[in-house]
C-alpha positions, 0 to 999 in steps of 0.5 A: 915191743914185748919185753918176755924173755928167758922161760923158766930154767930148773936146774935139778938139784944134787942128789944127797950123795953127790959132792958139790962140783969145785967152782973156779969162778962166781960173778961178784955179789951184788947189793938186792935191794937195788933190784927192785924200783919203787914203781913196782917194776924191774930193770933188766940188767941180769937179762944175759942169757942163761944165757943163753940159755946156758944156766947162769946162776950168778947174783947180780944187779938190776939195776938198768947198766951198761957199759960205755967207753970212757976213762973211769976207774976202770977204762969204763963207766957204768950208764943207764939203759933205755926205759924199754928194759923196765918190766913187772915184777913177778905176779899172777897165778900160773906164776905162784902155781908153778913156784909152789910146784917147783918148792914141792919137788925140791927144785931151785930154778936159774930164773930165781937165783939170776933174778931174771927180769921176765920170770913172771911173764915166763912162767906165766906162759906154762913153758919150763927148761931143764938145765942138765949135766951140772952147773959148771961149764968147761967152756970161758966164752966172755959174755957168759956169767957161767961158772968156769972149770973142771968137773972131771966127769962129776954126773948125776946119773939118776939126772935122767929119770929125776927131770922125767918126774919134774916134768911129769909133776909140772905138767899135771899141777902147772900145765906145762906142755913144752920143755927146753933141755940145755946144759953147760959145755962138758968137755971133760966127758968122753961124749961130751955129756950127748948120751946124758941128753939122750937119755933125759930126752928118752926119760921124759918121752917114756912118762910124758910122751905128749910133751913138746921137748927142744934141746938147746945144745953146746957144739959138742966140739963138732962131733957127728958122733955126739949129734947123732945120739941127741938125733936119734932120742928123737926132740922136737927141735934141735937147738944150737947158738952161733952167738954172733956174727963171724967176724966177732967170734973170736973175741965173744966165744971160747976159743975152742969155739967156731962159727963155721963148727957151729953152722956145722953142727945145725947142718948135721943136726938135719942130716942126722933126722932131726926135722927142725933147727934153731938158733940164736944171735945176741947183738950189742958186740959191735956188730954191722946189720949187714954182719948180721944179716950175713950170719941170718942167710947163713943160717937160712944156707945151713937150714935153720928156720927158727931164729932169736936175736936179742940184746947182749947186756954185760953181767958182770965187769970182768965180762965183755962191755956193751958196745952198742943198745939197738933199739926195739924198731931196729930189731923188729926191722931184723926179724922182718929181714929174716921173714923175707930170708924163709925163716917160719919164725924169728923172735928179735926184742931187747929182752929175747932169749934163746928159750922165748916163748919156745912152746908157742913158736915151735907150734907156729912153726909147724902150722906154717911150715911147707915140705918144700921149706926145709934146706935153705932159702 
């Protein structure tokens, strides 16, 4: 089983005149030097998704834990997880290009800070992701290390034009040809950030017009509204996580959160003109195979045929434990399930993200995709 995971996430940096948004919550620091083993690889304990896709940004540990249930200190002891979490360190050219690129345009990138375990493999693969509409989320979903609060209104407005030319500038000096845009919740917007996605998607297309572009959305609280204007910038792809299954939904996600709103908001994502949609599921919550492949014909009913499906691992100890590690066979038995189901492409490892190679799997959906395909099983 392959361990790459998230791609390369940039978060465009403030302007001079903007003011920091207030944070009202960080992931505890943690010790680096741990980070790092003598063999020269890394263990995946950061690998949540930017989670998912959604921009963590938090320091903490590699070190291979998880979470078990037991009577520590806490309720809980730490334990190790599973060897197949062990990748390279970064290394290799197209990494060191693309690094030097990204300190050139002034640019910080999630990977870096989260210390992502799969950076190298990542970047190596030419493919980038933009993080807009700051780094504060409004939303509290207890997988995610995402710093929770209010920005109340706080926008870069040159945001658009600034990751056109980001784009622009890796893809001449690091042969990027896929991005992914994806952004915290903004609740406290009155659209809900769907115009700020619009124009960045319009921004890159009018100075890169060849490039692949995927958007990995929030639910945008179910608003047809919000959907439509993301529609109507025309991406590739429309990208929106359930997460996981139905029956866990409420304990994983923010309230204001459903999983039958976010099966909505892939249905409307087609019904609005957007040709391809995509999803992602994490497992480890406690969750059956028979929920999970519930939640993938779901899925298939409300149209979508892309599908990650990954392994939940805990960022920090305020953050929901880890119930369960699936071993890589059983999630390549998940992806072959899904296959049998109609999806074009489903990507399932201990390691994958909701931005897993998004370039290349967009490209092998397109070559295997038939007219008929589209609107369920």
């Amino acid at each position: 089983m392959t361990t790459e995971g998230t791609i390369a996430s940039v978060t465009l940096l403030p302007t001079p005149t903007e003011q920091p948004m207030r944070e009202t919550h960080k992931a505890p620091k943690t010790d680096k030097a741990r980070s790092h083993k003598p063999d020269g690889t890394r263990a995946a304990g950061c690998a949540n998704d930017m989670a998912h896709e959604r921009g963590s940004r938090s320091n903490r540990s590699l070190e291979p834990e998880t979470s078990t249930r037991s009577h520590g200190k806490h309720g809980r002891q730490r334990s190790r997880l599973p060897e197949w979490f062990r990748v390279p360190l970064p290394a290799g050219e197209r990494y060191r290009e693309l690094k030097r690129s990204l300190r050139g345009l002034g640019l910080a990138t999630v990977c870096e800070e989260a210390r992502c375990p799969n950076l190298a493999e990542c970047w190596s693969s030419g493919t980038a992701t933009l993080m807009i509409l700051g780094d504060v989320c409004t939303r509290g979903c207890r997988f995610c290390a995402v710093k929770t609060g209010n920005p109340r209104g706080k926008l870069n407005t040159n945001e658009p034009e600034s990751a056109a030319l980001a784009v622009e500038a890796m893809a001449r000096e690091s042969q990027v040809s896929y991005i992914v845009i994806t952004s915290v919740d903004r609740d406290d917007m009155e659209d809900l950030g769907a115009g700020h996605y619009a124009g960045c998607i319009e921004a890159v297309r009018r100075r890169m017009p060849e490039i692949g572009i995927e958007v990995l959305t929030p639910d945008f609280q179910g608003r047809r509204e919000a959907i439509r204007a993301i529609a109507r910038a025309r991406p590739d792809v429309f990208a929106h996580n359930i997460e996981t299954v139905s029956r866990l939904h409420r304990r994983v996600r923010d309230v204001r959160a459903s999983y039958r709103q976010s099966l909505s908001v892939l249905r409307m994502a087609l019904e609005e003109g957007i040709s391809l949609t995509k999803s992602g599921l994490m497992v480890g919550h406690g969750e059956s195979k028979e929920e999970l492949l519930e939640a993938m014909a779901d899925l298939r009913e409300a149209g979508t045929e892309l599908l990650t499906i990954g392994q939940y691992l805990q960022p920090t100890a305020r953050h929901l434990p880890v119930e369960r590690i699936w071993t890589p066979r059983e999630l390549d038995e998940l992806a072959s399930e899904g296959k049998r189901m109609g999806f074009l492409h489903v990507t399932s490892g201990p390691l994958v993200r909701s931005s897993y190679r998004a370039g290349e799997h967009f490209k092998d959906a397109i070559v295997s995709r038939s007219p008929t395909r589209r609107g369920g099983p």
